[in-house]
C-alpha positions in Angstrom: 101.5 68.3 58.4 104.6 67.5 56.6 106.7 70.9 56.0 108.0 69.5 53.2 105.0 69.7 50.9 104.4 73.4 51.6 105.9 75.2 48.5 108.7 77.7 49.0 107.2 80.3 47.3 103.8 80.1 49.2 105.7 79.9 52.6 107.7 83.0 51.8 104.6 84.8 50.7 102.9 83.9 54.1 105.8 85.5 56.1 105.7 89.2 53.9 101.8 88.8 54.8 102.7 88.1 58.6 105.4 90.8 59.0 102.7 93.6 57.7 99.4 92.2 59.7 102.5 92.3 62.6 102.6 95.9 62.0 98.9 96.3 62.1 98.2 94.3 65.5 101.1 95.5 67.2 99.7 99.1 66.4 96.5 98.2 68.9 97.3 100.0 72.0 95.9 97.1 73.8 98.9 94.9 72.3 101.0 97.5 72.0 103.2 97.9 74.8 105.1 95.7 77.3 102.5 94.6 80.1 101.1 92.0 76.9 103.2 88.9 77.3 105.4 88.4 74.2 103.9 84.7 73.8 100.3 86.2 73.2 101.6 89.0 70.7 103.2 86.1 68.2 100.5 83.9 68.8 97.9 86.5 67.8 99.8 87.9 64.9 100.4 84.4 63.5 96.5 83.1 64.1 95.7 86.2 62.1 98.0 85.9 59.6 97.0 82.6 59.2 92.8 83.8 59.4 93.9 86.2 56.1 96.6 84.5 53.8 93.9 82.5 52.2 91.9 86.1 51.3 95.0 88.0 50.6 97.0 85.4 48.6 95.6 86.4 45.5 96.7 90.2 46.3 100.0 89.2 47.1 102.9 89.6 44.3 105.3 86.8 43.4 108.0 86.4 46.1 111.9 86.2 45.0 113.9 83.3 45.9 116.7 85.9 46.4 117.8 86.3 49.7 118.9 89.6 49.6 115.1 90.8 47.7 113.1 88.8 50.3 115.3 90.3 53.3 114.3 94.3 51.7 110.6 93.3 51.0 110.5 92.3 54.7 111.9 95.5 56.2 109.6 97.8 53.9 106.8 95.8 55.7 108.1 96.3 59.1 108.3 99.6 58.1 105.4 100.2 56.9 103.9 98.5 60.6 105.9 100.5 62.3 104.5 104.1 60.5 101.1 102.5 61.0 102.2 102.1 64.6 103.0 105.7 65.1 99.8 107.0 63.8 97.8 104.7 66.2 100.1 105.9 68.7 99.7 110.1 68.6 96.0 109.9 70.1 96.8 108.1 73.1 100.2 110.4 73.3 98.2 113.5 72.8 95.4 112.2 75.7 98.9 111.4 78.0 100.6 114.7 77.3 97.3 116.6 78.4 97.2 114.1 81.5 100.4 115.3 82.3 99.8 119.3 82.2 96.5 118.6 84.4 98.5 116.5 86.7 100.9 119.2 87.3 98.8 122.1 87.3 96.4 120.5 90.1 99.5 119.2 91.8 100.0 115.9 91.3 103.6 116.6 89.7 105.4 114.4 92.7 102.6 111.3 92.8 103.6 109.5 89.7 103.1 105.4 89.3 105.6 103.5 86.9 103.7 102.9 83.6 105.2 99.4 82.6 104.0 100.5 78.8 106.4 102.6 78.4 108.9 101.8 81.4 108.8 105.4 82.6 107.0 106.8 85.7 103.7 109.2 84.3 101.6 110.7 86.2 98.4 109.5 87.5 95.7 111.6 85.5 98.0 110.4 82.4 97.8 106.9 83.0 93.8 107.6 84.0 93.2 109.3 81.0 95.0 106.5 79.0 93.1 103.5 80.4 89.7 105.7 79.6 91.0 105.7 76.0 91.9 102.3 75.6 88.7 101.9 77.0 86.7 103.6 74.8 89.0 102.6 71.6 87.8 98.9 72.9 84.1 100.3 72.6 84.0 101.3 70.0 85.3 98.7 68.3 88.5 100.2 66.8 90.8 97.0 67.6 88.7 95.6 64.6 89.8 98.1 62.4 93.1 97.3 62.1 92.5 94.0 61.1 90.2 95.4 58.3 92.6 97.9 57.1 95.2 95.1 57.4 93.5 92.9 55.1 92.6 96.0 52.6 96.1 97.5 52.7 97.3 95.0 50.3 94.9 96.2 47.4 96.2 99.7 48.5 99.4 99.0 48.7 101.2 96.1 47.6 103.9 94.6 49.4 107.4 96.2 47.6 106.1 99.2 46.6 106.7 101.3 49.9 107.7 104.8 48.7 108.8 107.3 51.7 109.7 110.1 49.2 106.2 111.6 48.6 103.8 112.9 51.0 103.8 110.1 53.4 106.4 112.1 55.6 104.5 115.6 55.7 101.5 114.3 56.2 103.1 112.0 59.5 104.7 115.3 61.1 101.5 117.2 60.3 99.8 114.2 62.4 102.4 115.2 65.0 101.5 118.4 65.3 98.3 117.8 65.7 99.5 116.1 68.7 100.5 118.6 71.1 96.9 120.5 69.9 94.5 117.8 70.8 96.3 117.9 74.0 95.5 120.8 74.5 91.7 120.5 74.0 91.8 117.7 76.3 93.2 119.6 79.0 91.5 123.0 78.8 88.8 122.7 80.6 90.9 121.6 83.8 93.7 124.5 82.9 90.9 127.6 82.5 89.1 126.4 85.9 92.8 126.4 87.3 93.6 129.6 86.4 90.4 131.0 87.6 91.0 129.2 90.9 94.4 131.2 91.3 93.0 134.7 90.3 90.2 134.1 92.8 93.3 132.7 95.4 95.2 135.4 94.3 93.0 138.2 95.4 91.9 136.9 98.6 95.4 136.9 99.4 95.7 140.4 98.4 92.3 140.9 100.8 92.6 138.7 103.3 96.7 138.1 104.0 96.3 136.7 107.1 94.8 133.6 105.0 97.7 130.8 104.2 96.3 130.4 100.5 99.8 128.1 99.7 98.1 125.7 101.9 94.4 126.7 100.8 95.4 126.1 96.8 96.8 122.2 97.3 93.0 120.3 98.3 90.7 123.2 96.0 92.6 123.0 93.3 92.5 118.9 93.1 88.9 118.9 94.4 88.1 121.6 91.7 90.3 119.5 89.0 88.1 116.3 89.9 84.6 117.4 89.5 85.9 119.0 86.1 87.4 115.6 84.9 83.8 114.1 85.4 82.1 116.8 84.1 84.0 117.0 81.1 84.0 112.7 80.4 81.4 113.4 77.8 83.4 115.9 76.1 86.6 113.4 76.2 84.3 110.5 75.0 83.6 112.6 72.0 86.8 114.0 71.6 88.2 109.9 71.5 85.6 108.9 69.5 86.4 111.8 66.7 89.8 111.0 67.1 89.3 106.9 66.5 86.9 107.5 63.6 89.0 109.5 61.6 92.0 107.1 62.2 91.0 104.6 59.5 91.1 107.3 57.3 94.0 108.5 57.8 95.6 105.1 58.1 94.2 104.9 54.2 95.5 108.4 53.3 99.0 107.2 54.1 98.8 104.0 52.7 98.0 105.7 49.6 100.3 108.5 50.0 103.0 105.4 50.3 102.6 104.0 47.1 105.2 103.9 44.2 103.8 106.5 41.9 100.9 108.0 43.6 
C-alpha cells in the first residue's frame, strides 16, 4: 500500500481512534501490566484499532491540521484511557489489598514473591487472589467488554469534548472508597475466623500455661485460613462477578459524566 494515497485527515483521525481504544485495552488487567511483552500490547491495540475505524469513522469529528489542536485532542484521549484504566484497576486493588490483610493475619507477612505487574514484592494470598480474579474476569467474558464500550464511547463521548470539571472526579474518589470496602468484604470471612482462633488461643493460655500457644497459633491459624479461602470461593466468585458486571456501567456513568455540557 502506497502511504501516499492515504489522506491526511483520515490518517490523523485513525491515530485519535487508536490512542482511546489504547486506553481501553491497556485497561484489561490481562494487558495491563508489565509481564505482557510490549510488542504484543501495540500490536493488539493497532489490530483493533484497525478492526473499528471503519465503524467508528462516521462518529469521529473532523481532525485539525494544527499541530498544537491535534497534540491536545491526543492527550484528552490518553486521558480519558488512563481514567478508564483506573476504574478497571480498583477491583483487582480492592481483591490485592484484602489478600494482603489475610496474608498477614494468618502469617504469611515475611513469605512474599515479587509481582513483576507491579515490580513490588505482595504477598502470596494477594497475588492468589489476583490470578483467581483475572481468572474469573476472563470467564466471564469481561475482556470483551472493553472493546464494546470502546467502540460505543465515541457516540457517548466524542473525542475533544473531555470535561474533568463535573462529576467525573467525585464519582472516581467515590470509586476509591469503595475500594478499601470491598476489601474488606473479601477478607472477612478469614479475619472473623482469625479472631475467633485467638480468643479460643487466648484462653487456653490463660487455662492451660504450660501450653506454648506462640508456637500452637503459626500452623492453626494458616490451616484454619486455608479451608476458609475454599470455603468462601463461591462467595468471592460472586463477589467478582458483581463487581465485573457493574463495571460497564460505571465505565458509561463516567463517560457520560465526562462530556462537555452534561
Amino acid at each position: 500500500m502506497d502511504l501516499q494515497l492515504i489522506p491526511i485527515d483520515q490518517f490523523q483521525s485513525f491515530l485519535v481512534c487508536l490512542a482511546r481504544v489504547a486506553g481501553f485495552i491497556g485497561a484489561i488487567p490481562v494487558y495491563f501490566g508489565t509481564q505482557t511483552p510490549a510488542r504484543i500490547k501495540a500490536a493488539m491495540v493497532f489490530t483493533i484499532s484497525l478492526l473499528l475505524f471503519p465503524i467508528l469513522s462516521l462518529d469521529l469529528p473532523t481532525v485539525s491540521f494544527n499541530p498544537v489542536a491535534f497534540l491536545l485532542l491526543i492527550i484528552n484521549e490518553t486521558i480519558l484511557g488512563l481514567l478508564i484504566g483506573l476504574m478497571s484497576r480498583l477491583v483487582f486493588t480492592a481483591i490485592e489489598f484484602g489478600g494482603t490483610i489475610i496474608g498477614y493475619q494468618m502469617g504469611f507477612a515475611a513469605a512474599n514473591v515479587f509481582d513483576p505487574q507491579h515490580q513490588s514484592q505482595i504477598s502470596l494470598i494477594s497475588q492468589f487472589q489476583n490470578v483467581f480474579a483475572i481468572l474469573i474476569f476472563l470467564a466471564i467474558d469481561g475482556h470483551h467488554l472493553f472493546i464494546k464500550i470502546a467502540a460505543r464511547s465515541y457516540q457517548l463521548l466524542p473525542p475533544g469534548n473531555l470535561n474533568l470539571s463535573g462529576e467525573a472526579i467525585p464519582f472516581l474518589m467515590e470509586l476509591t472508597s469503595r475500594m478499601f470496602e470491598l476489601g474488606l468484604q473479601f477478607s472477612a470471612p478469614v479475619l472473623v475466623v482469625l479472631l475467633l482462633s485467638g480468643l479460643i488461643l487466648g484462653i487456653l493460655a490463660r487455662v492451660f500455661p504450660q501450653l506454648n500457644v506462640f508456637l500452637l497459633s503459626f500452623p492453626l491459624n494458616i490451616g484454619i485460613s486455608f479451608i476458609v479461602i475454599a470455603l468462601t470461593l463461591d462467595m468471592i466468585t460472586s463477589l467478582l462477578r458483581r463487581e465485573f458486571d457493574a463495571l460497564g456501567e460505571r465505565i458509561i456513568t463516567i463517560l457520560e459524566y465526562l462530556r462537555v455540557g452534561f
